[in-house]
C-alpha positions as CSV (number, residue, x, y, z in Angstrom):
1,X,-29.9,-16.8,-3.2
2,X,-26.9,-15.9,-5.2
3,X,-24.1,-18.2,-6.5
4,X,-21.7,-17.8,-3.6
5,X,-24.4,-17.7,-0.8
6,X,-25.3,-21.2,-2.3
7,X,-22.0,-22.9,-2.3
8,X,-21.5,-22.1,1.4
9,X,-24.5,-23.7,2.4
10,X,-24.0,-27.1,0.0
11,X,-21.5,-28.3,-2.4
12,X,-24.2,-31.0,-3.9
13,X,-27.0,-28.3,-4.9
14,X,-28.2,-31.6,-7.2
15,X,-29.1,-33.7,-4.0
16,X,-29.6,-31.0,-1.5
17,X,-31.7,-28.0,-1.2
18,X,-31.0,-24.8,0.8
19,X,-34.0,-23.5,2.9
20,X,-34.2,-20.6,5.4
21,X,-33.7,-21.9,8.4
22,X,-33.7,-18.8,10.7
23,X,-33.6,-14.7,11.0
24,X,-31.0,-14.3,14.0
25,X,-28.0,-12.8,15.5
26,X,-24.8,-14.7,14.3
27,X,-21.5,-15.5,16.3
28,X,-18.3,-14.8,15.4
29,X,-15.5,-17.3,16.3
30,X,-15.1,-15.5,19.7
31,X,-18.6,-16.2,20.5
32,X,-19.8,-12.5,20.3
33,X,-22.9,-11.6,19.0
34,X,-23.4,-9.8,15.5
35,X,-25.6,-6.5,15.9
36,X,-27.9,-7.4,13.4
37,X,-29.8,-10.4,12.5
38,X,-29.0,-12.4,9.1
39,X,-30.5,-14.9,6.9
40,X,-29.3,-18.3,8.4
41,X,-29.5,-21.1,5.7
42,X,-29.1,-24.9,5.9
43,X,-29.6,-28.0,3.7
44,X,-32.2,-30.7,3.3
45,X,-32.3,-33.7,0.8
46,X,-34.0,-32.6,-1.9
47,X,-36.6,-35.6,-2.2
48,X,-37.5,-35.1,0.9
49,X,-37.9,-31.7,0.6
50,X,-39.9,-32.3,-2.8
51,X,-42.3,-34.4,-0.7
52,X,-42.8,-31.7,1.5
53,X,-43.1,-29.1,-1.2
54,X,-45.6,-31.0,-2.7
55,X,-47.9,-31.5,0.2
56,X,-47.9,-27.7,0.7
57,X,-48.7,-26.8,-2.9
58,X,-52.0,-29.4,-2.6
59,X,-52.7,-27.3,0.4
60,X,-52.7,-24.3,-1.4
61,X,-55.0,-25.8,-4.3
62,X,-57.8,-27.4,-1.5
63,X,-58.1,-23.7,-0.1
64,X,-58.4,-22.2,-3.6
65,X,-61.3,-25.0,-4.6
66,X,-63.1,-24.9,-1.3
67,X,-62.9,-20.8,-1.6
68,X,-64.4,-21.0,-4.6
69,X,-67.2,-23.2,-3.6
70,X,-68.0,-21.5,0.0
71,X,-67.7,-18.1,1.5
72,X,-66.7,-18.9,4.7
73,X,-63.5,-18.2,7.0
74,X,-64.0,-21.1,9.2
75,X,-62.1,-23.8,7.4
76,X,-58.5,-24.5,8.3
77,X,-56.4,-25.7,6.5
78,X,-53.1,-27.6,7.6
79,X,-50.2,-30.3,6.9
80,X,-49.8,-33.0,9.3
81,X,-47.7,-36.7,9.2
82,X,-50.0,-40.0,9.5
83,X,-48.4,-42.9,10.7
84,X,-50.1,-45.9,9.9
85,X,-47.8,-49.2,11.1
86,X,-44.6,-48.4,9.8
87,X,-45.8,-46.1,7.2
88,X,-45.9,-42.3,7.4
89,X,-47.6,-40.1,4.7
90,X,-48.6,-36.1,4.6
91,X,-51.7,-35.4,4.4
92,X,-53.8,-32.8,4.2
93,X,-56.3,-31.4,7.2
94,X,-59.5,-29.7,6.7
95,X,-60.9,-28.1,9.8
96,X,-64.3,-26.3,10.2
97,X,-64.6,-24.3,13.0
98,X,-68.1,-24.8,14.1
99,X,-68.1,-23.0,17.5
100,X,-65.6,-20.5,18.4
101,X,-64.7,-19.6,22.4
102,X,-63.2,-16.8,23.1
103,X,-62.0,-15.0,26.6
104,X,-62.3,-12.0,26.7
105,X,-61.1,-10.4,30.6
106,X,-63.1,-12.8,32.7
107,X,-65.9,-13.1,30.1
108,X,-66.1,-15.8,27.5
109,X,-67.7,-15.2,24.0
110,X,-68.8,-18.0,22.1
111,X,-69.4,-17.5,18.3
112,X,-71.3,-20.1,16.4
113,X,-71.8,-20.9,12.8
114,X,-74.6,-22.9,10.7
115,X,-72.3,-25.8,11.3
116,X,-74.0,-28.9,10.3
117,X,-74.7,-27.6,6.7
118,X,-71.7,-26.0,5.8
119,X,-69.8,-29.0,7.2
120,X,-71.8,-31.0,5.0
121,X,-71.4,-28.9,2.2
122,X,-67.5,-28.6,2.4
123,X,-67.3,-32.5,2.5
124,X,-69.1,-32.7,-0.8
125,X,-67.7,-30.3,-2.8
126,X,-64.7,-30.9,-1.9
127,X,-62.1,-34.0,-2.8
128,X,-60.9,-36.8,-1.2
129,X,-57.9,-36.2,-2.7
130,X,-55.8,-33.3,-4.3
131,X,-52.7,-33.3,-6.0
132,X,-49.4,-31.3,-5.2
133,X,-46.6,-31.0,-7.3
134,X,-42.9,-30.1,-6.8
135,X,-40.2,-29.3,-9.4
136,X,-36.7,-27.9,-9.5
137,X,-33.6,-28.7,-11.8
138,X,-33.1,-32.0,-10.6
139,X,-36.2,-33.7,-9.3
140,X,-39.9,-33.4,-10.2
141,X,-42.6,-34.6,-7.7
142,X,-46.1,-35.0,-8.1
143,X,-47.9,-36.6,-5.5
144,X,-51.6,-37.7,-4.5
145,X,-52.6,-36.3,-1.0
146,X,-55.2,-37.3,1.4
147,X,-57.9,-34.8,2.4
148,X,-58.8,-35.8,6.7
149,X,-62.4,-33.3,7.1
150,X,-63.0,-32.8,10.9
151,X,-65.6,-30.5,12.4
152,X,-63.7,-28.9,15.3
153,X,-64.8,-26.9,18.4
154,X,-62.4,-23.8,18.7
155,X,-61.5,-22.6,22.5
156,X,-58.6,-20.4,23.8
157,X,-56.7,-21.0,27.4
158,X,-58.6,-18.3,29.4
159,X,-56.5,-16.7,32.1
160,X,-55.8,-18.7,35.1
161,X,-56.7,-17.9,38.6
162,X,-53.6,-16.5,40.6
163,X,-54.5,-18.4,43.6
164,X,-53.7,-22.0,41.1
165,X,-50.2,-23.1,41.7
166,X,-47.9,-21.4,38.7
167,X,-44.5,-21.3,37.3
168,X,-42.5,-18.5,37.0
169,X,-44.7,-16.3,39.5
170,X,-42.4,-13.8,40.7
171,X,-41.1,-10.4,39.9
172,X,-38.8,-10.5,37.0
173,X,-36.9,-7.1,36.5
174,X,-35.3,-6.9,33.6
175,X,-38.2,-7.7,32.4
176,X,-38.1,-11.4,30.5
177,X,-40.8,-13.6,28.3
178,X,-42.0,-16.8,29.6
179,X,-43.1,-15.3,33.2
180,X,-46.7,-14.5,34.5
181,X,-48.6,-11.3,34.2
182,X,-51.8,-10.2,34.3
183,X,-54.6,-7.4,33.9
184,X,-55.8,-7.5,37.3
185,X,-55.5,-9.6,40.7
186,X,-57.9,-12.1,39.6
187,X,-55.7,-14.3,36.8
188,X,-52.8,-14.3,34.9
189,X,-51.6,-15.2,31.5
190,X,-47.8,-15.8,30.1
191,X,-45.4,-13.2,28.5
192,X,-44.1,-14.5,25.6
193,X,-40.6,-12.8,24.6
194,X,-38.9,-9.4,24.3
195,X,-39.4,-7.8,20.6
196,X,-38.3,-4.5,19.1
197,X,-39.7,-2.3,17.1
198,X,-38.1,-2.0,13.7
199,X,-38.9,1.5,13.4
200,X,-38.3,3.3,17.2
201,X,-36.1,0.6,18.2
202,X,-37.7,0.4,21.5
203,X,-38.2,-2.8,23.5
204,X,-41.5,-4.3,24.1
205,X,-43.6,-7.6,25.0
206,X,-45.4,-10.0,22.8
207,X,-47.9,-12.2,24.2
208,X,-51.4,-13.5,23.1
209,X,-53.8,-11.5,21.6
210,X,-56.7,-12.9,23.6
211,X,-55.1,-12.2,26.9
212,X,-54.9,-8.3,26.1
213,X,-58.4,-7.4,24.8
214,X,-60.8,-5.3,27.1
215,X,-57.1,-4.2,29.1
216,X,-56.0,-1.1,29.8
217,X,-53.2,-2.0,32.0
218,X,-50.9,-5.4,32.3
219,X,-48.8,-6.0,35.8
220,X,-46.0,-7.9,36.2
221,X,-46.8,-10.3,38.2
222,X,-50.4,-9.4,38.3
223,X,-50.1,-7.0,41.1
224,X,-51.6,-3.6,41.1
225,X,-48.0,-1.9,41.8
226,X,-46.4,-4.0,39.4
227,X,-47.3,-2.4,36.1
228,X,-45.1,-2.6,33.2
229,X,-47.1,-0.8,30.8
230,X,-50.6,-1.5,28.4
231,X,-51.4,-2.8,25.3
232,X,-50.9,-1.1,21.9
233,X,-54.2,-1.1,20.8
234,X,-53.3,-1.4,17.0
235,X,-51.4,-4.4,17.6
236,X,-54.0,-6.9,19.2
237,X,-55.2,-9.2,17.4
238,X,-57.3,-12.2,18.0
239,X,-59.0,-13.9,14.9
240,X,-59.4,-17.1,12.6
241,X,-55.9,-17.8,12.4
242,X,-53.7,-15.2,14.3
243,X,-53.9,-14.5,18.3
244,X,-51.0,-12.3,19.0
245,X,-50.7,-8.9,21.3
246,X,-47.8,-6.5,21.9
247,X,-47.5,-4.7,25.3
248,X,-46.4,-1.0,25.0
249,X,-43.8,-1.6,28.2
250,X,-41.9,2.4,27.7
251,X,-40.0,2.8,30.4
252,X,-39.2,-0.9,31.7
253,X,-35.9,-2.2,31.1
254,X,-35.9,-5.6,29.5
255,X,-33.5,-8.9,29.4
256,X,-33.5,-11.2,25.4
257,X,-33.9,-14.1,27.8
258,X,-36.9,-16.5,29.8
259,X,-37.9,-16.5,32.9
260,X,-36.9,-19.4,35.5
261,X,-38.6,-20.4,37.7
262,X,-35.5,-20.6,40.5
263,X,-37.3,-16.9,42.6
264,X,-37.6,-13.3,41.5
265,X,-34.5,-12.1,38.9
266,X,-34.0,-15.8,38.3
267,X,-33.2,-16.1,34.2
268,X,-32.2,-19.2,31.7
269,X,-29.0,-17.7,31.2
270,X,-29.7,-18.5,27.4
271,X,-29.7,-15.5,24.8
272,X,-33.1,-15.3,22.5
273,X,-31.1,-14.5,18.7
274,X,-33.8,-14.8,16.6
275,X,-36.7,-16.2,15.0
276,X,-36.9,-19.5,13.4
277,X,-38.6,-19.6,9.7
278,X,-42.0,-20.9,7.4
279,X,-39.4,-23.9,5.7
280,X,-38.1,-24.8,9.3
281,X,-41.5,-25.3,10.6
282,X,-42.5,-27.4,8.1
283,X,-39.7,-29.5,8.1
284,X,-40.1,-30.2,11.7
285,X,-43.3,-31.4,11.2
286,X,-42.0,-33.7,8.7
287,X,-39.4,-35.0,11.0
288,X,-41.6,-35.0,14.2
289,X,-38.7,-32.7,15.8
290,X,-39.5,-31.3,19.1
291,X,-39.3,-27.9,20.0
292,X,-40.0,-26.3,23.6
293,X,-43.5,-24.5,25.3
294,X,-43.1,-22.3,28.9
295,X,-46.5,-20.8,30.4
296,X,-47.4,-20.6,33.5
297,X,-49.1,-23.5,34.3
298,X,-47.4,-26.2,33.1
299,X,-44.0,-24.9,33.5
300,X,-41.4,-26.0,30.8
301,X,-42.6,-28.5,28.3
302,X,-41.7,-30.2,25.1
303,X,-43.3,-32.0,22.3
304,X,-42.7,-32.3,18.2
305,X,-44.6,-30.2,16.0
306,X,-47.8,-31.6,14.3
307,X,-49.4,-29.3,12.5
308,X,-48.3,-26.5,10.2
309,X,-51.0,-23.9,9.2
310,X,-51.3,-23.4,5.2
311,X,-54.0,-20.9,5.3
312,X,-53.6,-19.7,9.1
313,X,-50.0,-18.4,10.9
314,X,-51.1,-21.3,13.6
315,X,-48.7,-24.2,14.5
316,X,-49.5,-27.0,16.6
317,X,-47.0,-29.5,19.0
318,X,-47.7,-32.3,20.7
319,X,-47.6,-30.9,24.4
320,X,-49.2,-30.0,27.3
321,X,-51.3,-27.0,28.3
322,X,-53.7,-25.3,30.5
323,X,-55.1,-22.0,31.3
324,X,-52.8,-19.3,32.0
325,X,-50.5,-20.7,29.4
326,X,-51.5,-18.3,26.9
327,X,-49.0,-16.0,25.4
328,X,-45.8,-17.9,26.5
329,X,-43.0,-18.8,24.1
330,X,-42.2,-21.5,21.4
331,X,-38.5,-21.8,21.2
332,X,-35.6,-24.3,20.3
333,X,-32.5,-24.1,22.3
334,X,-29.7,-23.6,19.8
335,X,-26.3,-25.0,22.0
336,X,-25.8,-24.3,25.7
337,X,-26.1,-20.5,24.9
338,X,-29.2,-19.3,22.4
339,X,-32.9,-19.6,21.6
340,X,-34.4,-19.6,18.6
341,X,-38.0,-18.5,19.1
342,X,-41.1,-20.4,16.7
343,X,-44.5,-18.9,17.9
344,X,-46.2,-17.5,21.1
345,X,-49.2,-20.0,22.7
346,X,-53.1,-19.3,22.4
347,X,-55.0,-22.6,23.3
348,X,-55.6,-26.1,22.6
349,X,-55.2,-27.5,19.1
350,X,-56.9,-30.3,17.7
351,X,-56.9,-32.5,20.6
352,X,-56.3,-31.7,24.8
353,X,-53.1,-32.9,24.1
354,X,-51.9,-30.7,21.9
355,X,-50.9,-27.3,21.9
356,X,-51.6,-24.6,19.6
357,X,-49.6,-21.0,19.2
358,X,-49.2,-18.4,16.5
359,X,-46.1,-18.1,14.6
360,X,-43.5,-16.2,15.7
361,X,-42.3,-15.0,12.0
362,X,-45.7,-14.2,11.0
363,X,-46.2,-12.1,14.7
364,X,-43.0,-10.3,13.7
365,X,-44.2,-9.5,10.0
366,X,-47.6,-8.2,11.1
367,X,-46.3,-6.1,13.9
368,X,-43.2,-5.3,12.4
369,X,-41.4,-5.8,15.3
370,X,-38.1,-8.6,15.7
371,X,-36.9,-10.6,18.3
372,X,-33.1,-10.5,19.1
């Protein structure tokens, strides 16, 4: 960040640090929307920020030490705030994946590792504790973290029967994110938002990854006349860590908005600008700030974020979910006017209760696509 850049966002650089908030579309003072997106910047105390900092870079050091000690991919890693009385503290969450589900069309796939021994082995050769440190011009933190182990039982929300009762079940053309399609007549899944491709420029869908594998075709809403295009099969993706999809939809005119669930054509009236970033997310955690989840089933819900992945490009919120939810949006409303999207749905997290998705920034650097 240059000099300049830096004395817009804060006149007290000594007590406050800038962090990328967001990649999005800016207003002028008329309101209008800029063409492009820019790097949108704001301020948080820089203890606070330290604190955070810190946690993150103990993060970082457990997955180096337990890399080195096992060869495995099924340990995630993740901050998360423990409130205990009046007193919350980071700490840092080790989760071993001992048995995968996966959906795959109507099938489910269940993947299984040698769980009780690796688990075991991962508790003792790994610490209790781990240090993070944090250090800029004015303030040095170093800091003790907690390490929580859990063995963990992995599942995604499988496509929902289209006979269930469901939000946002009607034709929506322009097409929007947030409103049911599927692969067949049998169940649906949740569009997540409109992207565009950085290179052709063209408009397309992002959902989940798990709701596109095995699919040749996806209808909007699930019905055989209703097609809107297929999956690009190079950008489907569904592993440890990342469950995101893009729907090739050439031809289909689309709307930067989500669905309603007020009949067919019925919209938010709200303006999707962007995407919000890696420093936002993990200052939300800190804060407990809420942030919104639309899928099918459950309609429009809201909880604060819990988890932020270190080693995986999943975040977690404290909301609920069901099947058919899969591949709606994260967002944040920004005003009475724009949304601010923060990852795309896959399944549970770490309890019923919460909700899991992939990141929208890390969807948009994989893919190479933007939403605006």
């Amino acid at each position: 960040m240059s000099r300049d850049t830096l004395a817009e966002v804060t006149d007290n650089p000594e007590k406050e640090v800038p962090i990328l908030h967001a990649l999005r579309r800016t207003r002028d003072s008329d309101g209008e929307l800029s063409d492009e997106r820019e790097a949108v910047y704001r301020t948080v105390d820089i203890d606070r920020w330290g604190k955070i900092q810190a946690a993150y870079d103990a993060a970082d050091r457990l997955e180096e030490q337990i890399n080195r000690s096992m060869s495995t991919d099924a340990v995630q890693i993740s901050v998360t705030t423990d409130t205990d009385g009046h007193h919350e503290k980071n700490i840092i969450q080790a989760d071993y994946v001992a048995k995968r589900e996966r959906q795959e069309g109507n099938n489910k796939q269940v993947q299984t590792t040698d769980s009780d021994a690796q688990f075991k082995t991962l508790q003792e050769n790994t610490p209790s504790e781990v240090m993070g440190e944090f250090e800029s011009s004015s303030v040095s933190y170093n800091q003790s973290f907690d390490v929580e182990f859990n063995k963990i039982e992995k599942s995604t929300d499988p496509l929902k029967s289209t006979e269930s009762n469901t939000y946002y079940d009607y034709e929506y053309r322009p097409l929007v994110g947030g409103a049911c399609f599927g692969d067949s007549e049998d169940g649906y899944c949740t569009l997540g938002a409109t992207v565009t491709d950085d290179s052709t420029d063209e408009q397309m869908m992002v959902t989940a990854g798990h709701c596109l594998e095995d699919s040749e075709n996806s209808y909007q809403p699930h019905d055989k006349d209703k097609k809107i295009g297929g999956p690009d099969p190079s950008r489907v993706v569904d592993e440890y860590g990342f469950d995101a999809g893009v729907i090739d939809t050439s031809g289909v005119e689309h709307k930067s908005d989500l669905a309603s669930d007020g009949g067919e054509d019925s919209y938010k009236g709200y303006n999707i600008v962007g995407t919000l970033m890696e420093d936002t997310l993990k200052d939300y955690e800190d804060r407990g700030t809420s942030i919104e989840k639309q899928g099918g089933t459950t309609g429009t819900v809201e909880g604060p974020v819990t988890h932020v992945g270190e080693n995986t490009d999943y975040l977690q919120i404290h909301a609920d979910r069901d099947g058919g939810d899969s591949g709606g949006p994260y967002f944040e409303y920004v005003g009475h006017i724009d949304i601010l999207l923060a990852g795309i749905h896959r399944g549970p997290g770490e309890t019923d209760g919460h909700s899991e998705g992939t990141k929208m920034h890390a969807i948009e650097d994989r893919f190479e696509v933007s939403a605006y």
